[in-house]
SEZADO-869174 format. One record per residue: residue number from 1; residue in three letters; x, y, z of N, C-alpha, C in turn. Coordinates in pm, whole numbers. Layout:
{atom NUM ALA {X Y Z} {X Y Z} {X Y Z}} ...
//
This chain:
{atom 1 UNK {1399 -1643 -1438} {1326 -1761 -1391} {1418 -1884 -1397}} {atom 2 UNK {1405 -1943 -1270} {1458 -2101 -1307} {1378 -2221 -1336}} {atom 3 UNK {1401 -2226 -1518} {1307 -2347 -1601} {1372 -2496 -1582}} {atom 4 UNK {1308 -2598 -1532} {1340 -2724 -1483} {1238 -2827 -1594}} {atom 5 UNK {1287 -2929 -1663} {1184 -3047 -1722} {1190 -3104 -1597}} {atom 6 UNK {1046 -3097 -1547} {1030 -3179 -1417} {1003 -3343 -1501}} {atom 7 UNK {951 -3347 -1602} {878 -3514 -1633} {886 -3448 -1773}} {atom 8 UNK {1016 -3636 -1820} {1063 -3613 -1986} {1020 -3810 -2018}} {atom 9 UNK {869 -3843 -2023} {829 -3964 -2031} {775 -3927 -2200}} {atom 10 UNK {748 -4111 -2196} {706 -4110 -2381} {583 -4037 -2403}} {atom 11 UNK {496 -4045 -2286} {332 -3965 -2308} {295 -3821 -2242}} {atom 12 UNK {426 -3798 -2140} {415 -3654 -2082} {513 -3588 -2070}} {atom 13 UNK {529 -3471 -2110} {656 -3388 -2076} {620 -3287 -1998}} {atom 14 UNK {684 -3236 -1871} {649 -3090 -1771} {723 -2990 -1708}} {atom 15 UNK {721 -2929 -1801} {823 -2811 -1797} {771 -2708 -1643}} {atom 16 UNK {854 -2647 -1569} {832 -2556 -1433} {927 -2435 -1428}} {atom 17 UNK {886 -2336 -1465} {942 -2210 -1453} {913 -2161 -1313}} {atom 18 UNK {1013 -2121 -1197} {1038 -2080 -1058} {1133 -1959 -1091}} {atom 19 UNK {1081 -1863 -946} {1132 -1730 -951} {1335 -1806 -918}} {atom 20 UNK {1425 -1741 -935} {1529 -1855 -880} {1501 -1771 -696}} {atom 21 UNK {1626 -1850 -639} {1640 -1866 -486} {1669 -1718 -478}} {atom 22 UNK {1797 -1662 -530} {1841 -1535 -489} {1690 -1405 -513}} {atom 23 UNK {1597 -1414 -601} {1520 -1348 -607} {1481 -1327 -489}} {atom 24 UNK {1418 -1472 -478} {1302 -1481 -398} {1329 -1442 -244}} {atom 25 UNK {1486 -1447 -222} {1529 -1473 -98} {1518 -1240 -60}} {atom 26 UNK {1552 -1199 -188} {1526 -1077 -172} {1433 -995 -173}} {atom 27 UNK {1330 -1032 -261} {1199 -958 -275} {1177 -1027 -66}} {atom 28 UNK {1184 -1077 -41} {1129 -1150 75} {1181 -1022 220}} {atom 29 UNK {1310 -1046 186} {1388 -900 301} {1348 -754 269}} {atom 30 UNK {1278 -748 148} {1262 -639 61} {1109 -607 152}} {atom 31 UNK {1029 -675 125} {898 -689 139} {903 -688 262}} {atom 32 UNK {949 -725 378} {983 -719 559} {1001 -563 559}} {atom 33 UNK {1131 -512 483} {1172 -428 521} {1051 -253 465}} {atom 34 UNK {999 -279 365} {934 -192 292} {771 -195 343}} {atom 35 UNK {721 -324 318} {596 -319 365} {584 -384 501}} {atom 36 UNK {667 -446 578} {612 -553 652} {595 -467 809}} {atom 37 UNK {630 -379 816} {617 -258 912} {507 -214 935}} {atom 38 UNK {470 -136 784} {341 -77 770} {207 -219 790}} {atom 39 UNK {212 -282 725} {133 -384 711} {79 -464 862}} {atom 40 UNK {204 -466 918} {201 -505 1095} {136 -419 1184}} {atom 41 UNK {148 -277 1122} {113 -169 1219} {-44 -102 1167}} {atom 42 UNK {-70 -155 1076} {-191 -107 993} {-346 -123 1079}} {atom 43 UNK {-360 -240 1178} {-461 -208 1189} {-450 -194 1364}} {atom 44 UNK {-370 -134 1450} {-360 -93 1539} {-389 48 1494}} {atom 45 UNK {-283 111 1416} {-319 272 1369} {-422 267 1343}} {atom 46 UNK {-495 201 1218} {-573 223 1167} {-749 274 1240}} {atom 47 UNK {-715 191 1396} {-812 164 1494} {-809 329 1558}} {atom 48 UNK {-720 312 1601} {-673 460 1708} {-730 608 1605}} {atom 49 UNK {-669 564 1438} {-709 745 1402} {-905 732 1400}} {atom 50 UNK {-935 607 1368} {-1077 633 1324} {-1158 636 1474}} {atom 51 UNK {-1116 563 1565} {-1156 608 1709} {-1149 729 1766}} {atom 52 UNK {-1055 824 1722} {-997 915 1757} {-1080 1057 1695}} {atom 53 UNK {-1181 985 1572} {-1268 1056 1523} {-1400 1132 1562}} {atom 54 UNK {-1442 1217 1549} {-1552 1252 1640} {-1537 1449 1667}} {atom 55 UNK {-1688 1468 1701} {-1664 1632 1690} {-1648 1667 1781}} {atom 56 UNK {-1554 1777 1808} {-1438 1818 1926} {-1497 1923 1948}} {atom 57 UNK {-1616 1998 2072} {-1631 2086 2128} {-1548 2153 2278}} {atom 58 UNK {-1477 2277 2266} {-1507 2375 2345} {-1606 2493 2355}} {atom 59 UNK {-1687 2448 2552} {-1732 2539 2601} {-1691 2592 2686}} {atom 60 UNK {-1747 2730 2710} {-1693 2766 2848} {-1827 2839 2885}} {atom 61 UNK {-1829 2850 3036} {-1960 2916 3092} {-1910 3048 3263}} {atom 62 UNK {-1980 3114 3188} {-1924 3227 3283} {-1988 3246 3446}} {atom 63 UNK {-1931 3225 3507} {-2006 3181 3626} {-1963 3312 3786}} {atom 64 UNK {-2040 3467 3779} {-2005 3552 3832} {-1819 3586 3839}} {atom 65 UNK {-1739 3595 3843} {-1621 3623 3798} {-1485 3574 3769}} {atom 66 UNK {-1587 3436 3734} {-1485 3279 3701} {-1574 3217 3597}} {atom 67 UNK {-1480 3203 3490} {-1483 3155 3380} {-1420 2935 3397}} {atom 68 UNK {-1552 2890 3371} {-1544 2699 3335} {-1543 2671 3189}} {atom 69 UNK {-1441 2620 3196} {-1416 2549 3080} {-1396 2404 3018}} {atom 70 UNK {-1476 2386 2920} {-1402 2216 2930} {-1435 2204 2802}} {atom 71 UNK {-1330 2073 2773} {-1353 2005 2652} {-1414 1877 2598}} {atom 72 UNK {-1492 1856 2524} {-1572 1749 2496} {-1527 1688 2334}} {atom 73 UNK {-1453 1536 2364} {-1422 1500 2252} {-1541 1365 2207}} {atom 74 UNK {-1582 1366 2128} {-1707 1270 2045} {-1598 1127 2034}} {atom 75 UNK {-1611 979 2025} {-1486 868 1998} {-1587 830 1875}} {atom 76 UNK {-1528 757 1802} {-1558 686 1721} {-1693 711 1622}} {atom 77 UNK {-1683 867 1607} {-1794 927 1520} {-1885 929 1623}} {atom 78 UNK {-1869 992 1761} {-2025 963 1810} {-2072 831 1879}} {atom 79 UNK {-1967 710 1867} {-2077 596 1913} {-2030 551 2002}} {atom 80 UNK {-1885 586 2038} {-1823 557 2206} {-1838 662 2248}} {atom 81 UNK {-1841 621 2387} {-1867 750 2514} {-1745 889 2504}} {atom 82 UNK {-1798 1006 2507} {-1661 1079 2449} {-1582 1140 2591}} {atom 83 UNK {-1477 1165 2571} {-1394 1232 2660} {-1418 1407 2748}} {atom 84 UNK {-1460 1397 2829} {-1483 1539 2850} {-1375 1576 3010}} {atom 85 UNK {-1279 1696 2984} {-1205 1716 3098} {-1220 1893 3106}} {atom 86 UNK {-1287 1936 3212} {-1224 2070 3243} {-1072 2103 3231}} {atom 87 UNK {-1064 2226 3179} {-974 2293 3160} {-915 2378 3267}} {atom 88 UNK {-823 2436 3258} {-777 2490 3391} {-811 2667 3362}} {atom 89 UNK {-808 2755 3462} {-821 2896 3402} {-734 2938 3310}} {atom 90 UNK {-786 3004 3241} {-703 3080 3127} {-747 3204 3107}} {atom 91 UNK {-621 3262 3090} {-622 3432 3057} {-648 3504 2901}} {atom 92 UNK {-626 3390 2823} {-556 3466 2703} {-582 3284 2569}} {atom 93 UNK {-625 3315 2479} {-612 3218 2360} {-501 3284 2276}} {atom 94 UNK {-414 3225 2190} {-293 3228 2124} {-299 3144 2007}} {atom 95 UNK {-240 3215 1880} {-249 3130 1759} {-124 3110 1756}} {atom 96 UNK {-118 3017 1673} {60 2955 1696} {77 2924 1498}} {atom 97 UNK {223 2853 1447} {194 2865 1343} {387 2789 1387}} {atom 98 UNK {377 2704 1207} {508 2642 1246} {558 2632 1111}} {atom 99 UNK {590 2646 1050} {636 2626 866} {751 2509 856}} {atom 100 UNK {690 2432 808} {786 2256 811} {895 2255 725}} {atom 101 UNK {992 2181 692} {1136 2213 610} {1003 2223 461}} {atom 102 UNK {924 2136 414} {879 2102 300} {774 2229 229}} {atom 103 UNK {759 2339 350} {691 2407 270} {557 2454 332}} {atom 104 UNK {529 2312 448} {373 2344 502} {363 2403 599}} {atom 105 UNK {262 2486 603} {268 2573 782} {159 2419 816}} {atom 106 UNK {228 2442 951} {114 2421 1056} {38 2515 1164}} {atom 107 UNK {-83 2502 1191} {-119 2591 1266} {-214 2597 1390}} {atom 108 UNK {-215 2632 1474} {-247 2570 1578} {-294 2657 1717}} {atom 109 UNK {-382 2595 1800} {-406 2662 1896} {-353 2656 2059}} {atom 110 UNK {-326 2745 2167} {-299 2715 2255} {-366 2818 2378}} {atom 111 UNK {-395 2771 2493} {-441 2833 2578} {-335 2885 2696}} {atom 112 UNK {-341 3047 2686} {-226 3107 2796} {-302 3121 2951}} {atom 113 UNK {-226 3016 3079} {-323 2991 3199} {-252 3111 3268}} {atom 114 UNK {-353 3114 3381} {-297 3254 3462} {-158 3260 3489}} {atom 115 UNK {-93 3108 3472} {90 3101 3538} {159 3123 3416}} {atom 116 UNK {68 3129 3347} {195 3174 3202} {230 3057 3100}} {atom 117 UNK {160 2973 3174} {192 2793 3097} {95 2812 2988}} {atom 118 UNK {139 2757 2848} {49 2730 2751} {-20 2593 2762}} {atom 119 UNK {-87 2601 2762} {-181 2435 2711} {-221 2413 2605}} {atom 120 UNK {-255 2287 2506} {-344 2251 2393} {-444 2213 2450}} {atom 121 UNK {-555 2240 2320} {-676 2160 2361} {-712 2046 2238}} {atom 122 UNK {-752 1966 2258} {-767 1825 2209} {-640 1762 2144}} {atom 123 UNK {-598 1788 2249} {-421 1685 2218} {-459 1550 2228}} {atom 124 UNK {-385 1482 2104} {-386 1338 2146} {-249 1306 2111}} {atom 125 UNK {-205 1166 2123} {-53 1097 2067} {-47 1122 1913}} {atom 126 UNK {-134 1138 1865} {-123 1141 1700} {-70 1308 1684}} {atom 127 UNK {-186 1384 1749} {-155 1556 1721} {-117 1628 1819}} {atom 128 UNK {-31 1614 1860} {40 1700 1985} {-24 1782 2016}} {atom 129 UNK {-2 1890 1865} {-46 1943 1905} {-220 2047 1896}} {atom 130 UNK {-296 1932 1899} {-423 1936 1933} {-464 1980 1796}} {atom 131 UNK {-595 2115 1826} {-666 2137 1748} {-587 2202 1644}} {atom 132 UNK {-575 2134 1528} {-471 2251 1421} {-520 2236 1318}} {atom 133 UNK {-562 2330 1241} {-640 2377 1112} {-618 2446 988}} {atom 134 UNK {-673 2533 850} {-621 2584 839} {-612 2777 989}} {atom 135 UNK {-514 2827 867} {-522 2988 951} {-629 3043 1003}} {atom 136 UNK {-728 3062 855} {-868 3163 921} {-933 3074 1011}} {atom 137 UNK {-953 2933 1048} {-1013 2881 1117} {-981 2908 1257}} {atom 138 UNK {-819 2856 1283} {-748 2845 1423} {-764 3028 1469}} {atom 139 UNK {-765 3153 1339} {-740 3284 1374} {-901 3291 1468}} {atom 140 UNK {-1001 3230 1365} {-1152 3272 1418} {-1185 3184 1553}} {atom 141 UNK {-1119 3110 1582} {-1139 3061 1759} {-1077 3117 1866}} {atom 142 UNK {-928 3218 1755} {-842 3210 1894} {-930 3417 1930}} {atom 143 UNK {-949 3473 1784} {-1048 3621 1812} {-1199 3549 1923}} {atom 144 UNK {-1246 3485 1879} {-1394 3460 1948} {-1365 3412 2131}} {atom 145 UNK {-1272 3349 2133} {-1233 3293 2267} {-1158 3449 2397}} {atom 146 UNK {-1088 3510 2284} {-1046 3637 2360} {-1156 3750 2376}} {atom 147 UNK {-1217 3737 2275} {-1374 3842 2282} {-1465 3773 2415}} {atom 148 UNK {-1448 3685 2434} {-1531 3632 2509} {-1495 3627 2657}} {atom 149 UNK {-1345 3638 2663} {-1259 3636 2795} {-1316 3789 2871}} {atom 150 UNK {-1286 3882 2742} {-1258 4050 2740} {-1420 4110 2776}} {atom 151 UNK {-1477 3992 2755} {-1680 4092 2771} {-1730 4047 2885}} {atom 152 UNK {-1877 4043 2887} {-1945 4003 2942} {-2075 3903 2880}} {atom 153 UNK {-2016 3816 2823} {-2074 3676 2725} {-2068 3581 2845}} {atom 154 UNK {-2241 3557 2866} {-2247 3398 2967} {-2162 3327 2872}} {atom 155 UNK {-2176 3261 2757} {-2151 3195 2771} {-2056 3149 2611}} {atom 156 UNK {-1967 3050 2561} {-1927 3022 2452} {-1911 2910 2403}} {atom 157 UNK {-1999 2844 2242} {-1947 2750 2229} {-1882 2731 2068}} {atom 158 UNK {-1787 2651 2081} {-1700 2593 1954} {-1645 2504 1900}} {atom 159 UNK {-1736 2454 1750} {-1697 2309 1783} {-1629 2300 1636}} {atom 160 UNK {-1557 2201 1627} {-1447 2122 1584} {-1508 2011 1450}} {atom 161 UNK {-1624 2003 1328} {-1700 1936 1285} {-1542 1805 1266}} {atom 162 UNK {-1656 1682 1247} {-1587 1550 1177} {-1568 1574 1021}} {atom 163 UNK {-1637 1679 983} {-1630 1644 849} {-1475 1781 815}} {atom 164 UNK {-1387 1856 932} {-1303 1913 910} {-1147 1839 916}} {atom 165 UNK {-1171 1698 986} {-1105 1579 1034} {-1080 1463 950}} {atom 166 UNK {-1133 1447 852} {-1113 1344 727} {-955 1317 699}} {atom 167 UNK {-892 1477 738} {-734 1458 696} {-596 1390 758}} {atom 168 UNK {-680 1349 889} {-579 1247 935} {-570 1151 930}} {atom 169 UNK {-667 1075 851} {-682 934 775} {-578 928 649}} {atom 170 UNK {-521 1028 616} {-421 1043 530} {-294 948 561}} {atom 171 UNK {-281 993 687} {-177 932 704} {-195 742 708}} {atom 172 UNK {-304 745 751} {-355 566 704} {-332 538 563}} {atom 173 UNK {-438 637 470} {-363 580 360} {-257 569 268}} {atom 174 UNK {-174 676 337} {-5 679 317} {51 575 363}} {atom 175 UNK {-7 513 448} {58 373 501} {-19 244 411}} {atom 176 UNK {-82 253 357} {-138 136 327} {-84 155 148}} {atom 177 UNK {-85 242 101} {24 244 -9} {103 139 2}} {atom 178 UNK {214 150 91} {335 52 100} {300 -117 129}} {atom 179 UNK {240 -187 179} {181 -311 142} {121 -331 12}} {atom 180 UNK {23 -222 -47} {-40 -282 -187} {106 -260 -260}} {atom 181 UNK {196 -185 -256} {315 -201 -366} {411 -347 -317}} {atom 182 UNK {394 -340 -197} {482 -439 -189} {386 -604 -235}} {atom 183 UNK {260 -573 -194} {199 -739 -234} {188 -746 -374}} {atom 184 UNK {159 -610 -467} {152 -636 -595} {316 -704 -697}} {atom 185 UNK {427 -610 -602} {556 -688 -660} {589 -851 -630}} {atom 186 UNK {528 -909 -510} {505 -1016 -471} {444 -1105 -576}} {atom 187 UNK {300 -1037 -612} {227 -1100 -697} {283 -1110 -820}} {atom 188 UNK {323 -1009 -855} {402 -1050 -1042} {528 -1096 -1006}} {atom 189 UNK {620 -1080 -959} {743 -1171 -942} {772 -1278 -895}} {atom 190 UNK {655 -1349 -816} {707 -1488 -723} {559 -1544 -763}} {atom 191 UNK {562 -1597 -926} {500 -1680 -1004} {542 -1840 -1044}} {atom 192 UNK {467 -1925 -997} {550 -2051 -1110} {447 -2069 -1192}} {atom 193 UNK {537 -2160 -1297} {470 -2159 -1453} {473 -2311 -1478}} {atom 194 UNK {416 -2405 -1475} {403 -2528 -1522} {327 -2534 -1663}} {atom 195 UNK {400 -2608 -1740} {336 -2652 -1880} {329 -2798 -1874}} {atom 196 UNK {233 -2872 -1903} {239 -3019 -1898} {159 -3068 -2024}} {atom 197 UNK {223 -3130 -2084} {167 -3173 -2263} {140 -3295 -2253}} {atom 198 UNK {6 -3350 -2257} {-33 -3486 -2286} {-33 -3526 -2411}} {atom 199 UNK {56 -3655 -2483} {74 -3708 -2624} {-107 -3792 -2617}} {atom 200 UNK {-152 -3851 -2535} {-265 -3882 -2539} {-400 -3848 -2582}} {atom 201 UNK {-358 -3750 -2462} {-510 -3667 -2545} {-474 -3494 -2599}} {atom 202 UNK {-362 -3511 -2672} {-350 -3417 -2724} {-374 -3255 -2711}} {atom 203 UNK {-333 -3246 -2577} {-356 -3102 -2490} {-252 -3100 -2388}} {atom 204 UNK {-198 -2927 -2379} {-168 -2888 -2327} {-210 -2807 -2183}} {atom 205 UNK {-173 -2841 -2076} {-220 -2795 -1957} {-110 -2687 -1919}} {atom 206 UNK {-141 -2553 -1875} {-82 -2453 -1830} {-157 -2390 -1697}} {atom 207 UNK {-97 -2409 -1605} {-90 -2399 -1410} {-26 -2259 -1380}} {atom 208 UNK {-110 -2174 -1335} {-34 -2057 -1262} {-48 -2028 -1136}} {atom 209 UNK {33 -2035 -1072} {36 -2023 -932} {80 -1911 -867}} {atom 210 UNK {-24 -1846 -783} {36 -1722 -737} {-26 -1670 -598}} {atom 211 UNK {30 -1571 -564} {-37 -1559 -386} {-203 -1597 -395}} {atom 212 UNK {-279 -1557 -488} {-398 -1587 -476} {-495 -1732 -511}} {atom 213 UNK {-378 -1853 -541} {-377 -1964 -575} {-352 -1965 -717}} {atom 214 UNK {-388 -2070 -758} {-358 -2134 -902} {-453 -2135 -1010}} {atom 215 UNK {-386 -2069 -1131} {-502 -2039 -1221} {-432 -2170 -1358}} {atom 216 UNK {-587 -2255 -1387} {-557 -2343 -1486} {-615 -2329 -1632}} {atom 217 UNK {-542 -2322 -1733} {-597 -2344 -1887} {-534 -2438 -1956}} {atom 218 UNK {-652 -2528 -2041} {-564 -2585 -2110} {-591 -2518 -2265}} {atom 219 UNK {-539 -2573 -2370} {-559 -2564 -2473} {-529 -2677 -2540}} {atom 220 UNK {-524 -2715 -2723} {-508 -2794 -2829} {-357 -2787 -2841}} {atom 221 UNK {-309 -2929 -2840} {-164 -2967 -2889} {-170 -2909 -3032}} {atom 222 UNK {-253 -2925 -3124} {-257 -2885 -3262} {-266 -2727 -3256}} {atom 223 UNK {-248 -2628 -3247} {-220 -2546 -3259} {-66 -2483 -3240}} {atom 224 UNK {-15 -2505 -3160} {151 -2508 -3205} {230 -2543 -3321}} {atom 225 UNK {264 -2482 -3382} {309 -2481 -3528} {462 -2460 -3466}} {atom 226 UNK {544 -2422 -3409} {713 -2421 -3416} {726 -2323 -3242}} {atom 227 UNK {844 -2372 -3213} {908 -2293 -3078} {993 -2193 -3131}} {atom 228 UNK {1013 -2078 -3033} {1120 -1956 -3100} {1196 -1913 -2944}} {atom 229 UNK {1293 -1903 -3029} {1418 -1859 -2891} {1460 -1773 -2911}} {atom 230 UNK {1430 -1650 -2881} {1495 -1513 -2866} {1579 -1463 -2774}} {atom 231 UNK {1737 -1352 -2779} {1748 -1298 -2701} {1708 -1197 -2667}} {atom 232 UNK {1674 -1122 -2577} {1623 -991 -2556} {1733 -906 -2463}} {atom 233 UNK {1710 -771 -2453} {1758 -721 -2376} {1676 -612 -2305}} {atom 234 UNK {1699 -635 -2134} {1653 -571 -2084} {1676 -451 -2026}} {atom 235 UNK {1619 -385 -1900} {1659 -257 -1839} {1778 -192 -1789}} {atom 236 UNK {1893 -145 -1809} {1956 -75 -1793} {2090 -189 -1826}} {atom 237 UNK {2065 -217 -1958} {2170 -358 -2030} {2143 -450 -2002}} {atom 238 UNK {2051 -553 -1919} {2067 -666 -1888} {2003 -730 -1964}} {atom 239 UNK {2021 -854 -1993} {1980 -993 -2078} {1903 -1113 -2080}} {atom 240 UNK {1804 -1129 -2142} {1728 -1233 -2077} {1689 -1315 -2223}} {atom 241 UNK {1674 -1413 -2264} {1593 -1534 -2327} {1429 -1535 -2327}} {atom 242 UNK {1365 -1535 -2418} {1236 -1553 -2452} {1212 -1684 -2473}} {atom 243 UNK {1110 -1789 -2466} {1092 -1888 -2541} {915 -1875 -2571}} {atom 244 UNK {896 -1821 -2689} {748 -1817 -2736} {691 -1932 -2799}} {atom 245 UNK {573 -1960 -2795} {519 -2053 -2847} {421 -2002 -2985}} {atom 246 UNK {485 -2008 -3130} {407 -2001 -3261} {300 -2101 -3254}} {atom 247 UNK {182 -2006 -3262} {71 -2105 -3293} {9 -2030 -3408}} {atom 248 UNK {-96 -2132 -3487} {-170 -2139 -3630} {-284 -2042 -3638}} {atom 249 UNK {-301 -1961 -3476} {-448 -1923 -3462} {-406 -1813 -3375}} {atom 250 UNK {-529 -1749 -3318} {-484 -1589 -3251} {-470 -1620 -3093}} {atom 251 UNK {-475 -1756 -3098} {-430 -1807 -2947} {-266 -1771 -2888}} {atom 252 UNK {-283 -1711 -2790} {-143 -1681 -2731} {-86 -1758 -2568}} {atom 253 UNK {-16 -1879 -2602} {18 -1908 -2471} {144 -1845 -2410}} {atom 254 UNK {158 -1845 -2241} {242 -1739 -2201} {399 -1831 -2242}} {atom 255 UNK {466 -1685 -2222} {603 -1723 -2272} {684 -1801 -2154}} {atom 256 UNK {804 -1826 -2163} {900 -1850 -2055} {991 -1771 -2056}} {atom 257 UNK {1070 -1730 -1958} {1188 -1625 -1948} {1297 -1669 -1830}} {atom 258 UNK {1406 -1667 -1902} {1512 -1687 -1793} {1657 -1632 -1850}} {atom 259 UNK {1719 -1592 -1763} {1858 -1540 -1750} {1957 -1589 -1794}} {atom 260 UNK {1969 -1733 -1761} {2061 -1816 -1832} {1987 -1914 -1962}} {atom 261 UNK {2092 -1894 -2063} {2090 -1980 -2195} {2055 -2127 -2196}} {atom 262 UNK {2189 -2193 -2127} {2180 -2314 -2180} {2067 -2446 -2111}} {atom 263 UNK {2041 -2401 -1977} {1906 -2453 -1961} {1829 -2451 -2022}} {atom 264 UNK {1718 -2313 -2077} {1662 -2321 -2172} {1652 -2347 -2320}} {atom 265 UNK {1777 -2353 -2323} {1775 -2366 -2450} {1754 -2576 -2507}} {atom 266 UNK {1844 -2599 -2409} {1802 -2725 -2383} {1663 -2813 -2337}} {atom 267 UNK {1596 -2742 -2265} {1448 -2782 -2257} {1373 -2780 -2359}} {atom 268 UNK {1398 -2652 -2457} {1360 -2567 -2584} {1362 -2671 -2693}} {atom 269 UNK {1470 -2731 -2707} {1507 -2878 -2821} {1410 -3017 -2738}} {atom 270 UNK {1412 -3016 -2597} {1368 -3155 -2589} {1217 -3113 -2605}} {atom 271 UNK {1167 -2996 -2574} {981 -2959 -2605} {979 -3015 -2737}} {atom 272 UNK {1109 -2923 -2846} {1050 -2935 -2994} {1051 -3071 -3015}} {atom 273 UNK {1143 -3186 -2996} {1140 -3299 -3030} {994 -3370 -2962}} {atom 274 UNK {978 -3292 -2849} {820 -3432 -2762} {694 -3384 -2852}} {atom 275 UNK {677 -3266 -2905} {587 -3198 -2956} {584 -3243 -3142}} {atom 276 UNK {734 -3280 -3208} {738 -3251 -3354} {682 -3149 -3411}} {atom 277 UNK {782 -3069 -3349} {768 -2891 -3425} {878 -2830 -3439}} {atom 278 UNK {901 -2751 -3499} {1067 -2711 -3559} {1076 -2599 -3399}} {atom 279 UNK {1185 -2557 -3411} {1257 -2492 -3310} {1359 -2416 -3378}} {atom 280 UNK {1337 -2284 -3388} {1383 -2149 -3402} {1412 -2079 -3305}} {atom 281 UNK {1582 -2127 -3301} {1707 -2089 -3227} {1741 -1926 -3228}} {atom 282 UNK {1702 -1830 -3231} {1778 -1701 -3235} {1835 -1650 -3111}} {atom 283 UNK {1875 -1724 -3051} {1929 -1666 -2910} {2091 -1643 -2946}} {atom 284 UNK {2127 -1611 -3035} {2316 -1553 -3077} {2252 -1430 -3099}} {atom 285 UNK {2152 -1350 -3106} {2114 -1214 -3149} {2023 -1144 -3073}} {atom 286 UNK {2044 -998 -3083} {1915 -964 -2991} {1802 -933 -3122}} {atom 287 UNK {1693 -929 -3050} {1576 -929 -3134} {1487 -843 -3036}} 
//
């Protein structure tokens, strides 16, 4: 943190703890680069998978020695008008199956047309490739669809429930992960800290300011009994300064922390002198 005595008068002193520049200048490219993608793109996706929701029927109807087919997609659970397109003839249903570097099959259906071309059915930009499920599911459409090619069944239907579809909202909230980590590092790291001590009326005012505005407490000048200056050490060797405030009672006001010494340490002597309270220097040691 960079600690500044903003106001060193006979009746007020106001100390301001700021994230410094280089932090801030990085959490900032950090936060563009990590969340500011997802966060930008969140509620365009977010629109398209839940629109995209809805129960996905194939029928087909046998009509003397030609088989109609089409597909009927439900939008938005049912409450937009849904998509329905005939299908072209087909000879043959086909299970398909794809095993990803990580381990997962995918699995999937496709329709073989009299030219030999495969088709999907309920392809969209999100799922290429269309209806894909687990195995016994995609196995029990692609047996029922060929039983049905192979007989004499007027007619077939098969549908696709919403409640088998929940799992592509996954990927929404795989995306929305990365903004709450990035606004929560926002929120604890790019804090300022104002302390402002009135000799008048004998209170201390403490200001926290943070993405969600500014939180104020004061407390009693009389409860501070002495200042303490610690060094500490932090994560993987690095070094930082404590400055705690000893008080008489189970009251705890927040600390200050910064990187460099002699600023603080210097604010640290002019508090103890505006306050008349001793000041306990241990910053030559770690503690």
């Amino acid at each position: 943190m960079d600690i500044q005595l903003v106001r060193n008068e006979r009746q007020v002193l106001e100390v301001k703890a700021k994230p410094e520049t280089f932090l801030v200048i990085f959490i900032s490219i950090w936060f563009l680069g990590f969340a500011g993608i997802p966060l930008i793109s969140l509620p365009w996706l977010g629109f398209n998978l839940v629109y995209n929701l809805g129960t996905k029927t194939l029928s087909c109807q046998r009509n003397h020695n030609k088989i109609v087919c089409q597909q009927k997609e439900d939008k938005l659970l049912g409450l937009a008008a849904p998509n329905v397109a005939e299908l072209p003839q087909f000879k043959q249903a086909k299970f398909n199956n794809y095993k990803a570097p990580k381990g997962q099959t995918i699995n999937w259906l496709t329709l073989v047309t009299n030219n030999n071309r495969e088709i999907t059915i309920f392809s969209t930009k999100w799922e290429p490739r269309g209806f894909n499920s687990d195995e016994q599911t995609i196995q029990s459409w692609v047996n029922q669809i060929n039983v049905f090619l192979a007989s004499n069944q007027q007619s077939l239907t098969l549908e696709y429930p919403v409640s088998e579809q929940w799992s592509s909202l996954l990927v929404l909230v795989f995306l929305t992960v990365f903004p709450v980590i990035g606004l929560t590092v926002i929120f604890l790291m790019l804090q300022i800290h104002n302390f402002t001590f009135e000799r008048i009326t004998q209170k201390i005012t403490y200001r926290n300011s943070t993405l969600l505005g500014p939180k104020v407490k004061t407390y009693d000048w009389q409860i501070i009994q002495a200042l303490e200056l610690r060094k500490k050490r932090g994560n993987k060797g690095s070094v930082y300064y404590e400055l705690k405030y000893l008080t008489n009672d189970s009251t705890k006001l927040p600390s200050l922390v910064a990187t460099k010494l002699n600023p603080l340490q210097e604010i640290t002597q002019q508090m103890g002198e505006f306050l008349g309270v001793m000041v306990n220097d241990y910053s030559d040691r770690f503690s």
